[in-house]
Backbone as a ProteinNet text record, in pm:
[ID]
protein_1_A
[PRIMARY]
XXXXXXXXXXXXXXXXXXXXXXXXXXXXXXXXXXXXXXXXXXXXXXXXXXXXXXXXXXXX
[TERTIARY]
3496.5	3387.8	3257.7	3162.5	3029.4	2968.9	2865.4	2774.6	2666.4	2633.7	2484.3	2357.4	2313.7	2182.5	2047.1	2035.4	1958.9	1833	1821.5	1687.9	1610.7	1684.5	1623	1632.1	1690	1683.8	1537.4	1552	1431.6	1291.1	1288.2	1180.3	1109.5	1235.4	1163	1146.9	1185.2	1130.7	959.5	961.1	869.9	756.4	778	677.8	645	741.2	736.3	664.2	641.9	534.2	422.8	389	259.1	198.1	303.6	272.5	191.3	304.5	276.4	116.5	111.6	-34.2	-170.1	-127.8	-202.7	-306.6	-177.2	-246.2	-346	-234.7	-319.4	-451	-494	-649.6	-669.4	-681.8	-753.4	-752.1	-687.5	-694.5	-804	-830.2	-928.3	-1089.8	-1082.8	-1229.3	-1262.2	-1147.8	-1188.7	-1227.8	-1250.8	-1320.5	-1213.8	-1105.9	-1043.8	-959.6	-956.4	-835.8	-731.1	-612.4	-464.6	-426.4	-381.3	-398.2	-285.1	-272.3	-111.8	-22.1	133.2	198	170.6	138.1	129.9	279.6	306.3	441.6	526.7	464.8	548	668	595.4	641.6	747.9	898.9	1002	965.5	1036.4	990	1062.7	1087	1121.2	1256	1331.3	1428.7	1538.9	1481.4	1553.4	1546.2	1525.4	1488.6	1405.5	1393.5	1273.7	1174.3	1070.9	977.2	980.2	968.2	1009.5	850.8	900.3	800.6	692.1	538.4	479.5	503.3	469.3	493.5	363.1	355.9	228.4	251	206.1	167.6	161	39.8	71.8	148	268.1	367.1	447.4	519.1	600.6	718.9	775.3	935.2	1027	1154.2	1241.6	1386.8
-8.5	-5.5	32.4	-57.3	-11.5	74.6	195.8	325.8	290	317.7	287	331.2	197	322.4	316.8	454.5	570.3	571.8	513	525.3	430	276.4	191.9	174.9	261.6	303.9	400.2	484.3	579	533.6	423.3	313.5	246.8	223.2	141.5	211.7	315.3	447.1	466.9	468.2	508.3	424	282.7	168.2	160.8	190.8	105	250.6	365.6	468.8	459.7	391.4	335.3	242.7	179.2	9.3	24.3	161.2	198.4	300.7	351.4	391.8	347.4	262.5	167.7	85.3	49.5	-25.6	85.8	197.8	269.2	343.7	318.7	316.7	209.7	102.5	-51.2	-37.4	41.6	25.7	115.3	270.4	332.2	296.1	220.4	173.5	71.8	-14.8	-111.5	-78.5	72.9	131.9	88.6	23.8	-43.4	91	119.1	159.5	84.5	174.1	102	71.1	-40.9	-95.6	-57.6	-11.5	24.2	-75.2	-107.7	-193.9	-199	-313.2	-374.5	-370.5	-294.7	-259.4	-354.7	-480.5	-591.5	-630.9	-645.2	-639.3	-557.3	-581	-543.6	-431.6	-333	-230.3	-278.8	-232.5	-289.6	-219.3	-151.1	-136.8	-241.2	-303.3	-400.7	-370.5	-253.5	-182.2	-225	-281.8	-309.7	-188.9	-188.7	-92.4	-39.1	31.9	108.4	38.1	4.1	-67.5	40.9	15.2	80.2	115.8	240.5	265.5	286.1	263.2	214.3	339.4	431.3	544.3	513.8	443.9	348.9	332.5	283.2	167.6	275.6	189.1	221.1	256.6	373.1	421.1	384.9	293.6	254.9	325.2
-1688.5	-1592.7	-1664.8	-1647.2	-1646.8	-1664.3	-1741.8	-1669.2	-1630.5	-1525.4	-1508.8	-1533.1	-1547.4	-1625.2	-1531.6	-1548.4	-1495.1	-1560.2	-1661.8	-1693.7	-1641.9	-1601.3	-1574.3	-1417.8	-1364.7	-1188.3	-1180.4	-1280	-1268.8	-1303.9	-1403.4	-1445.6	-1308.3	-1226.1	-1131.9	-1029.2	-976.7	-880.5	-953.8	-1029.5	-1071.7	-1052.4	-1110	-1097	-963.8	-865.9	-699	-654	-710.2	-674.1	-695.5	-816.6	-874.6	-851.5	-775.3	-715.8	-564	-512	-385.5	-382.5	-494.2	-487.4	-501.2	-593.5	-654.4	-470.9	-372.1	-255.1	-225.3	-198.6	-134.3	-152	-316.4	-348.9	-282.5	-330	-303.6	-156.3	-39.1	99.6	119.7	60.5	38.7	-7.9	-67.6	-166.2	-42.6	4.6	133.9	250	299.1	360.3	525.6	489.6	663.2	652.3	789.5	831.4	846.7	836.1	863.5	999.5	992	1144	1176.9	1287.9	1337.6	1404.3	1377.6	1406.4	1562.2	1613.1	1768.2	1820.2	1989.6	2001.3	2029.4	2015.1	2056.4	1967.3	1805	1709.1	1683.5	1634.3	1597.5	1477.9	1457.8	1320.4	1245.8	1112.7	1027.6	983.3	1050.7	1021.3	1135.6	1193.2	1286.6	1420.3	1493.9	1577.1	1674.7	1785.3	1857.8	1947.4	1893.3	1965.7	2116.9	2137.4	2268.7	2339	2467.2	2526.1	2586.8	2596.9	2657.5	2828.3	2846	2996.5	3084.6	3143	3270.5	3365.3	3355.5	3434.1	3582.5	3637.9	3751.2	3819.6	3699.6	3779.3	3845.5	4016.9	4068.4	3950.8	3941.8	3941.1	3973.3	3966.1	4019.2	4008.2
[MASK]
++++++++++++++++++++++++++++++++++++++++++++++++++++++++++++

């Protein structure tokens, strides 16, 4: 069997932190805010968004 290597698991933890920071200057310098997912839209773990509730509405 195989060992796995750990250095090159830890290589890429590493890159996909740098990768992940990296946006998050360039989203900064772009002066936008982060738009927040619309609840219609499914999340991304497969999950569908809990629907908004209407204060209003009759109770059933």
């Amino acid at each position: 069997m195989a060992t796995p290597n750990y250095s090159y698991e830890k290589r890429q933890r590493e890159l996909a932190k740098k990768r992940k920071a990296e946006e998050k200057r360039q989203r900064k310098l772009s002066g936008k805010p982060d738009e927040p997912d619309s609840p219609d839209e499914p999340q991304a773990d497969g999950e569908a968004a809990p629907a908004p509730t209407d204060p209003a509405a009759p109770q059933t």
